[in-house]
Structures are given as C-alpha cells and as structure tokens.
Wavefront OBJ file of the C-alpha trace (Angstrom):
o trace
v 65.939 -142.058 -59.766
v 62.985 -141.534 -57.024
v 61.914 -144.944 -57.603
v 65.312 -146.536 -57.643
v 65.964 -145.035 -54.504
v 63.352 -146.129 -52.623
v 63.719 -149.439 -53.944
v 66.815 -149.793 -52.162
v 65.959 -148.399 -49.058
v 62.933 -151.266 -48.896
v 65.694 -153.736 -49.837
v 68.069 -152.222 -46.968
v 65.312 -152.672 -44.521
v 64.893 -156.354 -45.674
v 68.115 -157.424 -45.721
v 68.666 -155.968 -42.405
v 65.762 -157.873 -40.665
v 66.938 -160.608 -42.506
v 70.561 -160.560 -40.844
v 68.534 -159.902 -37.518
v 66.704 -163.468 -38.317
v 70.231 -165.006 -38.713
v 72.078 -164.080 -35.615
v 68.777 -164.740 -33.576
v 69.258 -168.158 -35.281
v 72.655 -168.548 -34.065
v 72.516 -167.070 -30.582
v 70.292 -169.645 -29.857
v 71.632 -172.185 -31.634
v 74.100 -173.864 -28.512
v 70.674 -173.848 -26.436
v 68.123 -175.363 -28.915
v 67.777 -177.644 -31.951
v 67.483 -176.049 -34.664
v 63.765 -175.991 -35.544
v 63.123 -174.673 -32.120
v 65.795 -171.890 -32.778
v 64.119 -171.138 -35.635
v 60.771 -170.624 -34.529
v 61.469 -168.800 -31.569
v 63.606 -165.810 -33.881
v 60.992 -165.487 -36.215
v 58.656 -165.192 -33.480
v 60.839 -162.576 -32.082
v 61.145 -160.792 -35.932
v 57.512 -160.466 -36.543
v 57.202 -159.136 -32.893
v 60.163 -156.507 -33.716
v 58.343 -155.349 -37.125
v 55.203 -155.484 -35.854
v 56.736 -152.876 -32.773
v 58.899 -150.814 -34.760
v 56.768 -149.976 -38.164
v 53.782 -150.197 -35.592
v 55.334 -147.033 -34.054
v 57.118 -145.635 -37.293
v 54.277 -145.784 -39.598
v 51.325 -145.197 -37.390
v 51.143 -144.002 -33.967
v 54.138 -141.103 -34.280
v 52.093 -139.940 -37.541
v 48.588 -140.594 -36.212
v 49.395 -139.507 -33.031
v 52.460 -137.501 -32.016
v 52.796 -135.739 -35.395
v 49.156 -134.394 -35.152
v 49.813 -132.686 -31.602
v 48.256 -135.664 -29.551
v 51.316 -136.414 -27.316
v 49.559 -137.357 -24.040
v 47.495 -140.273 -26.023
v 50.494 -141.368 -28.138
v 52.324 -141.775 -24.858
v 49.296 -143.775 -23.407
v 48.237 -145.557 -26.807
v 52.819 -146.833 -26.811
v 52.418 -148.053 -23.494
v 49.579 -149.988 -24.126
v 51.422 -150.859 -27.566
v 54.404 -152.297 -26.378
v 52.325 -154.408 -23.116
v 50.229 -155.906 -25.528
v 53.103 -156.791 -27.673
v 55.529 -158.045 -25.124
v 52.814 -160.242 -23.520
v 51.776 -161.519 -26.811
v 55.132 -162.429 -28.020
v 55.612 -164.200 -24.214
v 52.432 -166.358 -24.486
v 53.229 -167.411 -28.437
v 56.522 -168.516 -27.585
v 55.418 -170.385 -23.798
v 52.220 -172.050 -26.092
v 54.911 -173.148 -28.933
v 56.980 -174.090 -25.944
v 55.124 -176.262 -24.432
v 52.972 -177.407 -27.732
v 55.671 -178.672 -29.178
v 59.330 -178.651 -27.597
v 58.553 -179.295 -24.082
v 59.332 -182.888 -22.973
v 57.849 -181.576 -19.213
v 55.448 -178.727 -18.730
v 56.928 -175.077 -17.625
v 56.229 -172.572 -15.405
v 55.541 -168.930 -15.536
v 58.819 -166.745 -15.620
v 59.249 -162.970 -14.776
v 62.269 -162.740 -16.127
v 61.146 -163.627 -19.361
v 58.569 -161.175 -19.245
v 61.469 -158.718 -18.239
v 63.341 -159.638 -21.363
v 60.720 -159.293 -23.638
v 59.677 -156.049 -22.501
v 63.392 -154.353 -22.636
v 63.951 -155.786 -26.336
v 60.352 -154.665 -27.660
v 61.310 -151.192 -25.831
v 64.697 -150.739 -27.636
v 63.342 -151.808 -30.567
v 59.970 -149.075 -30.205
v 62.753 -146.575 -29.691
v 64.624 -147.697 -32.704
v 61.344 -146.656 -34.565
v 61.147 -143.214 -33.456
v 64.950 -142.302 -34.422
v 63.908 -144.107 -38.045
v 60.683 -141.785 -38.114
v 62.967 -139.101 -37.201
v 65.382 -139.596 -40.027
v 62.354 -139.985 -42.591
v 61.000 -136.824 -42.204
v 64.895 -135.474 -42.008
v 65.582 -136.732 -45.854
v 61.996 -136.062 -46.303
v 62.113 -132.200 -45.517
v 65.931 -132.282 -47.623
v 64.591 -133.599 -50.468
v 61.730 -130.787 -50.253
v 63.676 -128.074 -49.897
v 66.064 -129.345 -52.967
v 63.094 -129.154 -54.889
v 62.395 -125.911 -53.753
v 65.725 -124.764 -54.586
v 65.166 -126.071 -58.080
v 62.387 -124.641 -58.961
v 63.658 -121.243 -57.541
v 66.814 -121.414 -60.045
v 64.363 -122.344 -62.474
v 61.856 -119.356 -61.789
v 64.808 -116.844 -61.823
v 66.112 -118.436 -64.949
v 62.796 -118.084 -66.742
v 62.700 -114.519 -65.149
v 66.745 -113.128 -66.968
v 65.122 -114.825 -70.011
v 61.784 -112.839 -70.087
v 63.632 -109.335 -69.014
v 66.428 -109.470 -72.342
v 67.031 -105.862 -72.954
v 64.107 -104.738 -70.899
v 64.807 -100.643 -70.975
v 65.448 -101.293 -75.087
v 62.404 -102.680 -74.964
v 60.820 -99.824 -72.830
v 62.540 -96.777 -74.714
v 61.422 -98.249 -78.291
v 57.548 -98.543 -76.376
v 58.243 -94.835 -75.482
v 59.173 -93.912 -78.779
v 55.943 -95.709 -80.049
v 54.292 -93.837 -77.567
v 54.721 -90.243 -78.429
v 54.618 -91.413 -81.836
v 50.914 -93.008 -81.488
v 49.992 -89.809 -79.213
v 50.289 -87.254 -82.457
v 48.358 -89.903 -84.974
v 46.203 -91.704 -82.739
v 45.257 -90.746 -78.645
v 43.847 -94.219 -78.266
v 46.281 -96.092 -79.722
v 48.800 -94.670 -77.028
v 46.699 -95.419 -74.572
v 46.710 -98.606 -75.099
v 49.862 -98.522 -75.302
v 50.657 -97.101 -71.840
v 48.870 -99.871 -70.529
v 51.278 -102.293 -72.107
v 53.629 -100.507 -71.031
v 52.771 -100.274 -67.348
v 51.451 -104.062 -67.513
v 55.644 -104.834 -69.235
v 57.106 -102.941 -66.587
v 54.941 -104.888 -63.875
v 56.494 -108.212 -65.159
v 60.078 -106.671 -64.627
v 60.282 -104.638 -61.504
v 57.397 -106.011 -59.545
v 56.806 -109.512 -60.139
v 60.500 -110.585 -58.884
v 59.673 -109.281 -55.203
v 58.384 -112.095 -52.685
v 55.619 -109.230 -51.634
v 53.657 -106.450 -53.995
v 50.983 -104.200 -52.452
v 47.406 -105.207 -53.658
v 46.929 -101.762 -55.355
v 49.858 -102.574 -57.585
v 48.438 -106.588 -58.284
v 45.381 -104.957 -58.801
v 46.292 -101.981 -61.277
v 48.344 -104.781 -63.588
v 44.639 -107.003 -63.148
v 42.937 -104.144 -64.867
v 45.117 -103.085 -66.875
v 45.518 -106.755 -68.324
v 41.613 -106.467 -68.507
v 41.547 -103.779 -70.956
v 43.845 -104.972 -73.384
v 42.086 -108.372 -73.808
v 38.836 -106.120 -74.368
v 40.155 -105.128 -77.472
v 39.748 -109.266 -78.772
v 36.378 -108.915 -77.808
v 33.602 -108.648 -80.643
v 30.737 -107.384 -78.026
v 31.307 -105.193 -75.000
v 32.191 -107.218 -71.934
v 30.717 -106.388 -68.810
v 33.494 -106.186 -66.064
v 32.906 -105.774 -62.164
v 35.575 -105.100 -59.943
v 34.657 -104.910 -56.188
v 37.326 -104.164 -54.162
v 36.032 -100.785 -52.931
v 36.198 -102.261 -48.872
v 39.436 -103.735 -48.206
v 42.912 -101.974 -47.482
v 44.538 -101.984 -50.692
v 48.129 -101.742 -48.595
v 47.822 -105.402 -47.508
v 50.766 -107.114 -49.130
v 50.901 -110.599 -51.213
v 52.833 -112.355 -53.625
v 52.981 -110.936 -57.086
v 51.392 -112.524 -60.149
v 48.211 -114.344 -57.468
v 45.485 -112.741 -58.761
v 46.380 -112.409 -62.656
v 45.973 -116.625 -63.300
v 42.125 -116.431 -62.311
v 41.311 -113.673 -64.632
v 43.792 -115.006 -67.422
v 41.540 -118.482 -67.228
v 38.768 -116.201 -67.634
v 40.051 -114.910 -70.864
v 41.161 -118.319 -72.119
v 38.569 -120.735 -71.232
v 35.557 -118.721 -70.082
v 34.979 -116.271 -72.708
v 32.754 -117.223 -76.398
v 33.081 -114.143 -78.085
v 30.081 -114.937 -80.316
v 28.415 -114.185 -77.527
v 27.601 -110.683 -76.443
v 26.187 -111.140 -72.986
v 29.760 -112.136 -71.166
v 31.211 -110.423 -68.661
v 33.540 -110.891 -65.144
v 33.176 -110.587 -61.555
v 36.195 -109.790 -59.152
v 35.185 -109.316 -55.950
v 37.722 -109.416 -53.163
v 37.168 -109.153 -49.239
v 39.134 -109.688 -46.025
v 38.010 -111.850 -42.977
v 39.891 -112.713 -40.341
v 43.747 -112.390 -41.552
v 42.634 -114.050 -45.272
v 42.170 -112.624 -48.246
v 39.340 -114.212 -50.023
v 39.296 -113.469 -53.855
v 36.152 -114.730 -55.798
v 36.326 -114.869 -60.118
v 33.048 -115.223 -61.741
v 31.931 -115.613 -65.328
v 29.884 -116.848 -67.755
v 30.320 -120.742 -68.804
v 31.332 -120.925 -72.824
v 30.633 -123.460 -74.657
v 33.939 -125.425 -75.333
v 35.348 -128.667 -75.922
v 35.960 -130.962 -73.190
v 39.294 -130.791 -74.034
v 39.551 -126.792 -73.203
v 37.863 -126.597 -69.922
v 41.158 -126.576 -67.928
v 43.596 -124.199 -67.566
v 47.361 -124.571 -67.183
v 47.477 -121.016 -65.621
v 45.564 -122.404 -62.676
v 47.325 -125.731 -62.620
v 50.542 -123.308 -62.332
v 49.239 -121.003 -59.569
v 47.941 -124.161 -57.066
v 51.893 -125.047 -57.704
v 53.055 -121.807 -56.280
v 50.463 -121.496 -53.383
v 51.683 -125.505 -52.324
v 55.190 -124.372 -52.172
v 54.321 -120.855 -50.560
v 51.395 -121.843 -48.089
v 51.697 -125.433 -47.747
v 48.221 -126.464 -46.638
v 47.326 -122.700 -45.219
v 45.045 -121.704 -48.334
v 42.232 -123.055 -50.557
v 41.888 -122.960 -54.377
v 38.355 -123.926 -55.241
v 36.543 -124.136 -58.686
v 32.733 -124.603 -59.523
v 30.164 -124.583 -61.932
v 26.510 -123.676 -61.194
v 23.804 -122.710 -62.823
v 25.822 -121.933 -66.025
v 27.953 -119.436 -63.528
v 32.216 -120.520 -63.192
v 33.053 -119.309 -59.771
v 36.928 -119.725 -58.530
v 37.575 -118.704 -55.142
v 40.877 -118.421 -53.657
v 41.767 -117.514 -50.215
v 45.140 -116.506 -48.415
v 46.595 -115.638 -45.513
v 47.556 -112.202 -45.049
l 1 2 3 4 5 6 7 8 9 10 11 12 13 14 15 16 17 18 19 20 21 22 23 24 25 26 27 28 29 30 31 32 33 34 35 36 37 38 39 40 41 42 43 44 45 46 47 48 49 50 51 52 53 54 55 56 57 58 59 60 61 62 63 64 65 66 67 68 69 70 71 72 73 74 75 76 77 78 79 80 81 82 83 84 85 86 87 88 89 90 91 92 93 94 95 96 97 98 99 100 101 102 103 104 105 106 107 108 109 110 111 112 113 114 115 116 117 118 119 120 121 122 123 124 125 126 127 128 129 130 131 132 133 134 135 136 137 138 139 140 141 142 143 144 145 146 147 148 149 150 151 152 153 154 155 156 157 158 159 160 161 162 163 164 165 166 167 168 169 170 171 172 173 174 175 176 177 178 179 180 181 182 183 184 185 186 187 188 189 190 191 192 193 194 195 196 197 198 199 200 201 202 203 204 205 206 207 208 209 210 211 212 213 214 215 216 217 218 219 220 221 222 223 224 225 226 227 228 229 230 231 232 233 234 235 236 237 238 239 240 241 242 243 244 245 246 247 248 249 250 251 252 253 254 255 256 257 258 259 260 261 262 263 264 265 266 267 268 269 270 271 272 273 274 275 276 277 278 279 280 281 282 283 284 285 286 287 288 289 290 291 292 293 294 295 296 297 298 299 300 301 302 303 304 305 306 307 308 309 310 311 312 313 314 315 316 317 318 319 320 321 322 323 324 325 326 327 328 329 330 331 332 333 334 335 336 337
C-alpha cells in the first residue's frame, strides 16, 4: 500500500512537470516556431527541477534541517544566482547558435525574469519539503498509534483473570509452605515476578528498584534450569535506585542471556549486570560467557524487540550496542534519564 502510494506521488510529480512543459510550449508558441519553443521550455523545466528538488532534497535537509540556517541562507543565494545565470547564458548561446538570423545583445530584463521564476519556484520547494515531513511525521505517529493498540491488546490478553490467577498462586503458596519452604519460595518469586507483568509493566515510568527486583527475581527462577551453579554479579550498589525508566528495559538483556548465552554443560557460566549513571544517562552493561551455538541461535528476538521500543521512545537519544571479545558477550545500553 506504501509502495503504491509513493508510486503515485512520483507519477503526480511527473505529470505535473509534464503539464508545466506543455503550457511553456504554448505560451511561447505565437512568438517562436515551434522547435525554438520547445527548446527554450525544456530549458526552463530542467532549470525548475534542478531549483526546486535542488532545495527540497538537499540544502533544507543538509542544511536548514541540521540547524545551519545562516549557511543555507548563503549556500540558496548562491543556488539560485548560479542557476538563473546559467539558465540565461544556455538559452542566449542556443539563441544565437541556432535561431538568431542577427546577433543579440545583453538584456537585464531577462536576467530579471529569470531570477523571479527560479525564486518562486525555490520557494515552491520549501512549502513541498514542508508538506513531506507533514505526511511524514502523520504517517509516524499512525504507526505509533498502532502499535500502542497493539501493545495494550497483547497486554488485556496476557492479564485474563489475573487475581484468579493470583489467589490460586496463593493457595499454592501456603500449601507449598507446610510440605516444602523452598518450593514456596520459589513460588513467591513467581508470584512477585506475575504481579510485575500486571501492575507495573503498563506504566510509561517504574522506579529502577522495582525493574531491578523483577531482574533478580527472573534470575533465580532460571537458576533452577541450570545443571551447575551460575555465578551472578549484580553491581548496582552506586546509583539512586529512585531514578525512573520505562518498565520491561532491563529484563530483554538478561533474558538473551538466558536464551542464547548460557551452555549448561558447562559449569563455569555466569552474568555481569553492572549499571552506572553519567551525566543524565543510564548506562547498563550485560556480560557473559559466549556458548557454543549454532549460527542460527546467536540472535535474539528479545533484543530485536527492545531496539523497537527504544526507536519509538528515544528516537536517536540512546545506544544499543553488542560485542564479542575475547570469548566475553558484552551488551551495553544507555538512556537518558
């Protein structure tokens, strides 16, 4: 539908310069043959494209867009001389090369002429750069939207009958706590890491303490896969655990951890979270051992997910790194706070 669309905006835009051709054509028609007519409007067409895409396309993003407004407005003026006197010297040299039955003289007012068309026409391309990035932002935002209703969606489907779900855990609970302490332990951690999901995880901002406490808990329950002891390390001893974030940020790097980092024939793993603050960003670092795993396995979805949610949230205010070295997988992500 994308791709249809813009298919017949590039046909708009051709069929309009096409009609622009056409009436040149005929405007000048009662003045000069027709050959002559001819080449002067297409000389003029190329000189209008060349002005208005020129400004569209390049110096308003180049220039303008990227905060240099003093050397767009020098760089247009420039722009539009060099056009106007180059489309004034083509059309005197095809003049005089080829129509001219006497040779002609310089004329201002040609100049003039040419300079107040290629000016309307540069100011035609900053209203059409304007009304790009008009449908462009729309058509962001609709996307946005989408994927909002589609988050929430996915949301009311995950939290069916939550507090059923949460008394028959209770129930469990006490149940476990006669028969077997550890066992409800466990299970208190489920629970806490469940009730996370449902009352936290729909906010726009959670404390870190509360990201953090669903981290480990999450941490401890995959323990229980493990055939060897894992070695975990969480450093996060020196920043203010009040600082507030979006929910669900920090759970994807440990989760890849878990599903792509982790050989449990091995009994040497283990995982690093170390997390620090520096001015107004949040830099979280993920370190663990490399497994050995299929090419196939080496990516995770989870992280493919999470660089989703930090484009729409952040924009281009973050950075989502991944390395290898030295048989070490380090993911660092940092946010503004």
């Amino acid at each position: 539908m994308n791709k249809a669309r813009q298919l017949s905006v590039v046909q708009a835009q051709w069929i309009i310069w096409i009609i622009l051709l056409g009436l040149n054509i005929v405007s000048l028609l009662p003045y000069d043959p027709i050959i002559q007519a001819g080449s002067y409007s297409l000389l003029f067409i190329v000189s209008y494209v060349i002005t208005f895409y020129g400004n569209a396309f390049f110096l308003l993003p180049r220039l303008y867009e990227r905060g240099h407004k003093l050397l767009y407005i020098l760089c247009s003026l420039v722009f539009v001389i060099a056009i106007t006197l180059g489309r004034f010297f083509a059309s005197y040299f095809i003049y005089s090369r080829f129509f001219a039955k006497e040779p002609s003289f310089f004329q201002w007012a040609a100049v003039i002429n040419s300079a107040l068309s290629i000016t309307l026409v540069f100011i035609s391309g900053i209203l059409f750069r304007i009304a790009m990035n008009y449908f462009r932002l729309r058509r962001k935002q609709e996307e946005l939207q989408k994927k909002n209703a589609e988050t929430e969606l996915n949301l009311l489907k995950a939290q069916v009958q939550p507090h059923f779900l949460f008394n028959t855990l209770n129930n469990i609970y006490a149940t476990a706590h006669r028969e077997s302490p550890a066992t409800a332990a466990l299970l208190e951690q489920l629970s806490a890491i469940m009730r996370y999901f449902v009352d936290e995880a729909p906010k726009n901002k959670v404390h870190l303490s509360e990201e953090l406490k669903f981290v480990k808990g999450y941490i401890e329950l995959e323990k229980l896969r493990m055939r060897f002891p894992l070695e975990v390390t969480i450093a996060d001893q020196h920043i203010d655990q009040s600082i507030e974030l979006p929910p669900m940020m920090l759970i994807p790097l440990v989760e890849n951890v878990f599903k792509h980092g982790i050989d449990k024939r091995r009994n040497d793993n283990f995982i690093e979270l170390k997390l620090t603050m520096q001015s107004g960003f949040l830099f979280v670092q993920v370190r663990n051992r490399i497994a050995h795993r299929d090419e196939s396995s080496k990516s995770g979805k989870g992280l493919t997910n999470l660089q989703s949610r930090l484009d729409l949230i952040y924009g281009a205010d973050y950075s989502l790194v991944s390395a290898e070295e030295q048989g070490i997988y380090r993911t660092q992500l940092n946010i503004p706070i």
